[in-house]
C-alpha positions in Angstrom: -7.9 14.7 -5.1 -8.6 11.3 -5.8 -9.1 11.5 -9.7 -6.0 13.8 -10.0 -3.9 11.2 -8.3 -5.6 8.2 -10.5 -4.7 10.5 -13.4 -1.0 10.0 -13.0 -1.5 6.5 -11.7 -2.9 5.4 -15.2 -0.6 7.7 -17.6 2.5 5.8 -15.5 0.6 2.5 -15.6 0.0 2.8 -19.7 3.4 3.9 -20.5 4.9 1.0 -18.5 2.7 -1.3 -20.9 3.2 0.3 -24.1 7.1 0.7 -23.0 6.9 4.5 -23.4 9.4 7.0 -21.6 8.9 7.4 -18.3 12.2 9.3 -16.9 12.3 6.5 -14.4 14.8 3.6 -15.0 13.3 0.1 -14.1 13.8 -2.6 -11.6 13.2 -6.1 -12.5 12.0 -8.6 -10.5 10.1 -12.1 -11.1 6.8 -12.5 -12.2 4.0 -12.9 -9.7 2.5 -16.3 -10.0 -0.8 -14.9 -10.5 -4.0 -14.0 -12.2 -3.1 -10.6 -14.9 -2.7 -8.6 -11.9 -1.8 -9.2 -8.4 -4.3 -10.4 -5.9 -3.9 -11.5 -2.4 -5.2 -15.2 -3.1 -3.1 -17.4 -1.7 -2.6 -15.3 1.4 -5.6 -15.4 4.4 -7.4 -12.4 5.8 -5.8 -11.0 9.2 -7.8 -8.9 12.0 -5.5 -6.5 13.3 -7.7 -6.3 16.4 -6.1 -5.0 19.6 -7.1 -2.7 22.9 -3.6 -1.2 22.7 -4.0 2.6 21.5 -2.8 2.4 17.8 -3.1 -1.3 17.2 -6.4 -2.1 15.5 -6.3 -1.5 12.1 -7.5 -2.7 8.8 -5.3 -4.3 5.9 -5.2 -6.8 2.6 -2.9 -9.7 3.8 -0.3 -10.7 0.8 2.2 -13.3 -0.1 5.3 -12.3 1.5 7.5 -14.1 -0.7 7.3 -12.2 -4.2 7.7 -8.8 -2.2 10.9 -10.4 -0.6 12.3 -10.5 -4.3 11.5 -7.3 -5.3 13.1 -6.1 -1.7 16.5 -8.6 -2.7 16.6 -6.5 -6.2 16.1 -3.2 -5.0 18.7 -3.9 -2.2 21.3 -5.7 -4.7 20.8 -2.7 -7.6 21.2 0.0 -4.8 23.7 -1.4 -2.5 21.3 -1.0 0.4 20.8 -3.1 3.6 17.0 -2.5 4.9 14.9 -3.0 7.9 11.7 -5.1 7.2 8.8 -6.9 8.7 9.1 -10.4 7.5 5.5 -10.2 5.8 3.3 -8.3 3.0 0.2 -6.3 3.2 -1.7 -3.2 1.7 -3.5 -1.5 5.0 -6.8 -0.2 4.2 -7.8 2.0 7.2 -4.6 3.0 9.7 -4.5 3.0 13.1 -4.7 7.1 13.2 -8.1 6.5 11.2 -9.6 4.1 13.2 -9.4 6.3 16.5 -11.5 8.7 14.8 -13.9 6.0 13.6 -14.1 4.0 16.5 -16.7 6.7 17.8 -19.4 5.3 15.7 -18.2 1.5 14.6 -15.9 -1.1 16.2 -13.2 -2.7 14.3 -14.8 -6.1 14.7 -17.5 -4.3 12.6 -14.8 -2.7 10.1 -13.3 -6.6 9.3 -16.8 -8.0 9.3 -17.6 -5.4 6.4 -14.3 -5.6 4.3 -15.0 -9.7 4.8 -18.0 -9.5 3.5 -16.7 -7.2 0.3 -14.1 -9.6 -0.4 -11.6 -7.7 0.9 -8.6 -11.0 -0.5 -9.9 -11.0 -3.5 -9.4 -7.6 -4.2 -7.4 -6.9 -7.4 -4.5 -4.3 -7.7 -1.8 -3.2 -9.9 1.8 -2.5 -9.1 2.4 1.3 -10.1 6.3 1.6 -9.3 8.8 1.3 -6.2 8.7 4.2 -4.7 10.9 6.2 -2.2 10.3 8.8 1.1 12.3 10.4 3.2 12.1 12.5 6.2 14.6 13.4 9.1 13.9 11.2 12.5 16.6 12.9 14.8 18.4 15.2 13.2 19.6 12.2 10.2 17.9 11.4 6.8 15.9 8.2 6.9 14.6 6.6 4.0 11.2 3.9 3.5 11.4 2.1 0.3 7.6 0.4 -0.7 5.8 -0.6 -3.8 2.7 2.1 -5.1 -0.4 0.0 -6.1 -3.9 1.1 -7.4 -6.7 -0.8 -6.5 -10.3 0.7 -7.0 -11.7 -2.2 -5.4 -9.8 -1.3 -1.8 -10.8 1.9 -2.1 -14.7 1.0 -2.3 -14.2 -0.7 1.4 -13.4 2.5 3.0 -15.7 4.2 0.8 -18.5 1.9 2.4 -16.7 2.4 5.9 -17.3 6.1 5.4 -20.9 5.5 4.1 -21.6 3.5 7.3 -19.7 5.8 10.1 -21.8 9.2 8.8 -25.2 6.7 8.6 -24.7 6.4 12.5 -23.9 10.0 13.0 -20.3 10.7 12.4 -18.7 13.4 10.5 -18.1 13.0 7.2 -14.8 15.1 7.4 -13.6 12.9 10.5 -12.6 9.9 7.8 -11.4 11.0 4.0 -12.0 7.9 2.2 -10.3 9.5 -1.2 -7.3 10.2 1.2 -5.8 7.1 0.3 -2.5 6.1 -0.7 -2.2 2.2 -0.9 1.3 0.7 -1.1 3.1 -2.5 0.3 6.2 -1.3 2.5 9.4 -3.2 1.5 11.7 -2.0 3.9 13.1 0.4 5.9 16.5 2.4 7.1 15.8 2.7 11.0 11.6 3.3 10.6 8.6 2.8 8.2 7.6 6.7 7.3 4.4 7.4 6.8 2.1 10.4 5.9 2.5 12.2 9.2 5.8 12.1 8.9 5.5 14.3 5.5 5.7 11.0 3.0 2.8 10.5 0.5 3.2 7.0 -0.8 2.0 7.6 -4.2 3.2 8.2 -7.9 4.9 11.3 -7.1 7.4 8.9 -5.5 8.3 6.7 -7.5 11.6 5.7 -8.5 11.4 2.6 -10.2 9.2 1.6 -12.8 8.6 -2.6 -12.2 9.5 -5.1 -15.2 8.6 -8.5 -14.4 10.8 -11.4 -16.3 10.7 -14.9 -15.9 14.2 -14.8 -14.6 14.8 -11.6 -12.7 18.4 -10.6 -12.2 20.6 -11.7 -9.1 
């Protein structure tokens, strides 16, 4: 599952570099003032650690600031006013995940490990803006949230899984290939998410991202 989906994540990803068709139109936005691709390094690490039933959970922290842009442009090119949090992150084991794994490690443990794997430092690459919907009452909602690739993210759950089966657990209780990283922009009246029937990943997309040094307003 995992190498098809990296399969259309690079063919997107190489013909946004070499400026082939896509079918997609593109949203620009500013350039990230970073190293070649984005990386979390100017934002600190974050332990989503609470008793409350769906609260612990395990995520990359980011600057807020360039995601606010390419929230303004996708707002300002689609006439759209959205919900959002105020703040930037990629999470890395949900809160539906964790209940499963918290049978065998704690999430003390979890941010201890993805710590110690340099969880911040951890490089990815915007894919595209992508779109889901789903009806919540009886109306169409809509999330709106930027698909990234990071191999590096994915080998912290893959060494989460490693360490929940080394102290008993089923394997089939935590799919670390079932991942679908993306930074949530914004919202119509709630974030949508997987259970919901929304798969955050390149199937979605609707935008492909050109940065400029000047990005439209």
């Amino acid at each position: 599952m995992r190498a098809i989906h990296c399969v259309f994540i690079c063919a997107l990803l190489t013909s946004c570099a070499t400026q082939k068709s896509t079918g997609l139109s593109s949203l620009e936005i500013p350039k990230a003032q970073k190293r070649g691709v984005a990386s979390a390094e100017t934002a600190p690490f974050i332990r989503h650690e609470d008793k409350a039933e769906f609260k612990s959970y395990l995520a990359m922290n980011l600057p807020y600031s360039h995601y606010e842009q390419i929230r303004t442009s996708l707002e300002k090119k689609n006439g759209l006013h959205l919900i959002n949090r105020g703040e930037a992150h990629i999470t890395v084991v949900n809160p539906i995940e964790y209940t499963k794994l918290k049978k065998k490690i704690s999430i003390k443990e979890i941010h201890d490990l993805a710590e110690k794997m340099n969880i911040q430092d951890a490089h990815y690459q915007k894919v595209c803006v992508g779109k889901g919907t789903a009806k919540v009452n009886h109306k169409d909602e809509e999330t709106y949230f930027v698909v990234v690739h990071s191999d590096q993210l994915f080998e912290i759950r893959k060494a989460i899984q490693d360490l929940y089966v080394k102290r008993g657990g089923n394997a089939s209780d935590f799919n670390a290939e079932s991942f679908y990283p993306h930074v949530t922009l914004g919202y119509t009246k709630r974030d949508l998410h997987f259970e919901d029937g929304v798969v955050k990943d390149a199937s979605s997309c609707m935008y492909t991202l050109q940065e400029t040094d000047t990005a439209k307003k």
